[in-house]
C-alpha positions in Angstrom: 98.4 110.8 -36.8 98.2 113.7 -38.8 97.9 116.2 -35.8 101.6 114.6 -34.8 102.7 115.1 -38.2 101.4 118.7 -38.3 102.7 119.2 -34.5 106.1 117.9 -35.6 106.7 120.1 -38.5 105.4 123.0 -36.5 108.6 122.2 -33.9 110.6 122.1 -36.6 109.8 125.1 -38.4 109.9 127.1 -35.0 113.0 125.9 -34.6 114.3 126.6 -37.3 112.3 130.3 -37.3 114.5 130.8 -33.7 117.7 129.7 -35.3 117.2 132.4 -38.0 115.7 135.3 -35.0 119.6 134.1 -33.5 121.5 134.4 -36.3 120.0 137.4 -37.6 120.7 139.0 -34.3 124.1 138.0 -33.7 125.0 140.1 -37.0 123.2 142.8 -36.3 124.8 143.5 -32.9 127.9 142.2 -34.5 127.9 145.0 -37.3 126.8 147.5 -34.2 130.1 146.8 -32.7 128.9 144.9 -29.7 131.3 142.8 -29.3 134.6 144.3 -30.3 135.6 145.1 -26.5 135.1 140.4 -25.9 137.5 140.0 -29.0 141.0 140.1 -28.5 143.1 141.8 -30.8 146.5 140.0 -32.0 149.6 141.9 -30.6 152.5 143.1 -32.5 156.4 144.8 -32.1 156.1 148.1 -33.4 159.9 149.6 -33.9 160.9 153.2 -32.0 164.8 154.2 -33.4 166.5 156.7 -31.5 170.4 157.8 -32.3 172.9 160.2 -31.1 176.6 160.7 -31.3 179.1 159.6 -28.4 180.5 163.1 -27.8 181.7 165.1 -30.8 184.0 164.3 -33.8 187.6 164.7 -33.9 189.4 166.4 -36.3 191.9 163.7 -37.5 190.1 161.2 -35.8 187.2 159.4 -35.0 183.1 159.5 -34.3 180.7 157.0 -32.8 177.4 156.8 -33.6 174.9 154.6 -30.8 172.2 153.9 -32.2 169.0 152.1 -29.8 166.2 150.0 -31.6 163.1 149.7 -29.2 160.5 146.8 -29.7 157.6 149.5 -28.1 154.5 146.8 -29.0 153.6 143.7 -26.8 154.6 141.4 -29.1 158.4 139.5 -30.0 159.6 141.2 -33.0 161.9 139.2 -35.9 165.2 140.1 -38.0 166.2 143.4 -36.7 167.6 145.6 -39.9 169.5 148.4 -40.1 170.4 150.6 -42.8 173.1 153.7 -41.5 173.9 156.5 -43.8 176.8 158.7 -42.7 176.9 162.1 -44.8 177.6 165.6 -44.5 177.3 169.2 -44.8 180.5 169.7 -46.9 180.2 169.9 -51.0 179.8 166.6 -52.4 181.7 164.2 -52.2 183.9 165.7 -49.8 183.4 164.7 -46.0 183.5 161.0 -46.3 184.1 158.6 -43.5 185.5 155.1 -43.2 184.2 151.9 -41.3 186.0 150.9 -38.1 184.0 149.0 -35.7 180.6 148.3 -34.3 179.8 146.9 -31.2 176.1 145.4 -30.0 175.2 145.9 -26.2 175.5 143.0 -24.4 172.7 143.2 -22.9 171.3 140.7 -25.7 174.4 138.5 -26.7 176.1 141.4 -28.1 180.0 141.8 -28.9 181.6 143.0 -32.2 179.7 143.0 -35.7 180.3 143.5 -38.9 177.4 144.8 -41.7 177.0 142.6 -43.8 177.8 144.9 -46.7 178.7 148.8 -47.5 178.5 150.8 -50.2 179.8 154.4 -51.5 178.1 156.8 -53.2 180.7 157.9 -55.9 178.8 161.3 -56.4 178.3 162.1 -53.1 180.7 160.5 -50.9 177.7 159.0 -48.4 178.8 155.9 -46.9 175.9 153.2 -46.3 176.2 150.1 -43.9 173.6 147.3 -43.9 173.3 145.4 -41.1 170.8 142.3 -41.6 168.8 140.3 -39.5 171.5 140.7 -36.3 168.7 139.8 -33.6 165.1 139.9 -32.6 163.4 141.9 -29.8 161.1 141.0 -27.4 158.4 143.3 -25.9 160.5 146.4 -24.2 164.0 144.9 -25.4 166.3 147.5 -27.3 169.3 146.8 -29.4 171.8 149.4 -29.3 174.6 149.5 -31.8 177.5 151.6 -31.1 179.2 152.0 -34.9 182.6 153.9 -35.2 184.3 155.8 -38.0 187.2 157.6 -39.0 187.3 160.9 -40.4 191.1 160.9 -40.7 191.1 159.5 -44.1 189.5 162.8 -45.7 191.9 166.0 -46.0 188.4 168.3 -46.5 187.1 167.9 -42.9 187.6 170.8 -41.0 186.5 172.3 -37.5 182.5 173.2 -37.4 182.0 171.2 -40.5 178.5 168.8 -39.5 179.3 164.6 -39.7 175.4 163.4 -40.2 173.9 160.6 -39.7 170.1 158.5 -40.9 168.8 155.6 -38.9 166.6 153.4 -40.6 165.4 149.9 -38.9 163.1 147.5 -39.5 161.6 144.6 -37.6 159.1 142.0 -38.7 156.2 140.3 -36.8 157.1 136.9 -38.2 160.0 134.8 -37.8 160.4 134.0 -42.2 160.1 138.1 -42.4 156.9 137.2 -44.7 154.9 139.9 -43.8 155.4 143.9 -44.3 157.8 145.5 -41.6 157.6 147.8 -39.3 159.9 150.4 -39.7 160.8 153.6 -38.2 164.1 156.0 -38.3 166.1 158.9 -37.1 168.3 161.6 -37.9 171.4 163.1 -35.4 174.5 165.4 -36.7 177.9 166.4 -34.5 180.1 169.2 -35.3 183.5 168.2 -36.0 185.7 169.6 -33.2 189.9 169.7 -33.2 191.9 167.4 -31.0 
């Protein structure tokens, strides 16, 4: 009886010896890196912004920005941002320009839209448009936002002075925008040309 008992509690304890060899070398070739190549990594969007003028401004008239936001990661990004800064090159706060229209391809429901607010920089004329949370992008989709303005409405533009414009976006890997964003943003300028 004893020689069972003792046999018994030798299993167990080689057992439990072998569990421990296991475990012990699971970590070990775990913290080698052994098995990073088996575990798949969670995707995510990751935002490219591009932006260029449609042709150059017109004296006494009118400039339009496009704007193309790329989801360039292989996963559905959420809440597409933008925030667009129109400035220029003349003495602040001279060269301002005035909100027409903005237009989103169609390509993924677009049509007319509005930002959903604006704001003037009394010191230096800047004009800022927000557009929030106008759509999301899957893998390879791109947004493009064609945005017009007026330069009619200031007296200080003149031929060869420089309408700029700054891109920012911003596009989230969940749907409640809890997490951080990924942003990215661009920079374009057109000389202002007569009629």
């Amino acid at each position: 009886m004893k020689d069972k008992k003792k046999h018994k509690k030798l299993t167990w304890q080689k057992y439990l010896l072998s569990a421990f060899v296991i475990l012990l070398t699971f970590f070990l070739l775990l913290s080698l890196g052994i098995f990073d190549g088996l575990v798949t990594a969670q995707g995510e969007p990751e935002l490219e912004v591009s932006s260029s003028f449609s042709g150059k401004p017109l004296l006494g008239g009118t400039a339009t920005l496009s704007v193309s936001m790329t989801n360039i990661g292989d996963e559905r990004g959420y809440n597409l941002s933008l925030e667009q800064v129109f400035s220029s090159d003349l003495a602040e706060p001279d060269g301002q320009v005035t909100f027409l229209s903005a237009t989103l391809d169609s390509s993924i429901g677009g049509g007319p839209i509005l930002p959903n607010s604006t704001q003037r920089d009394p010191t230096t004329g800047n004009l800022t448009l927000f557009f929030d949370n106008f759509t999301d992008l899957e893998p390879g989709e791109t947004a493009t936002l064609n945005i017009t303005v007026s330069i009619a409405d200031d007296e200080s533009w003149e031929v060869g002075d420089l309408v700029k414009s700054e891109s920012s976006a911003q596009l989230y890997s969940l749907p409640d925008g809890s997490d951080e964003p990924k942003t990215d943003s661009d920079t374009t300028e057109a000389e202002v040309i007569p009629i």
